[in-house]
C-alpha positions, 0 to 999 in steps of 0.5 A: 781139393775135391769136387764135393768140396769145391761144390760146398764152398761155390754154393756157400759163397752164392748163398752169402755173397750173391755170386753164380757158380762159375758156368764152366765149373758147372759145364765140367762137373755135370751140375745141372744148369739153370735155364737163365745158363744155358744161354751163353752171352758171349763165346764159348771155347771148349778146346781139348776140354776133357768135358763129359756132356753138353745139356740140349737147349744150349744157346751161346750168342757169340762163337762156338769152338770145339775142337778135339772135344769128346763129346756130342753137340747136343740137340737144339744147340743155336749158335749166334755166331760161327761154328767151329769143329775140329777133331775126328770125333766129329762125324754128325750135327745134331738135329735143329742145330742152328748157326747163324754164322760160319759153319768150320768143319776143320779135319772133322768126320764131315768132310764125306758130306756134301753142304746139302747132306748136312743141312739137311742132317740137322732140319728143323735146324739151319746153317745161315752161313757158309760151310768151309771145309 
């Protein structure tokens, strides 16, 4: 099925029905987020996702795993919980990221940086937690 499609029928069943287009189908098709989505209340795994963009002002409360994502993190990202990178398209962290967990920066572009070079790569940002390598 086509994505216009697809788009009508999640509209039409929000309109009658009440309930949200998925988050996720969203996120994967580029549809503007409402400001009430872009907080995420649990984790958010976008693991080898083929996703083209994340919006900046994403707040996800829980874990964050991307892994072999194509993509920047985008600016602002607050992380509730840890933070989990993999994949060598991963060379820097956005400003004012925060994370108030563990920050996991597996087989990652990072590794050439100290823990102090990228807390300070991401000021106003913070990483509460531990770098692990």
């Amino acid at each position: 099925m086509e994505k216009e499609a697809l788009k009508r029928i999640f509209e039409f069943i929000e309109k009658e029905e009440g309930h949200k287009v998925p988050f996720l189908w969203k996120l994967f098709n580029n549809i503007p987020l409402t400001k009430e989505e872009l907080i995420v209340k649990g984790d958010l795994n976008l693991e080898d996702s083929e996703i083209t963009s994340l919006p900046e002002g994403l707040t996800i409360e829980g874990d964050f795993f991307f892994y072999h994502t194509p993509v920047e993190l985008p600016k602002g990202l607050k992380v509730g919980g840890h933070l989990s990178l993999i994949g060598p398209n991963v060379t820097s962290l956005p400003k004012g990221l925060e994370v108030l967990g563990w920050l996991f920066i597996t087989d990652t572009g990072l590794g050439i940086y100290s823990d102090e070079e990228l807390r300070e790569m991401i000021k106003p940002g913070f990483i509460k937690g531990e770098i692990i390598r």
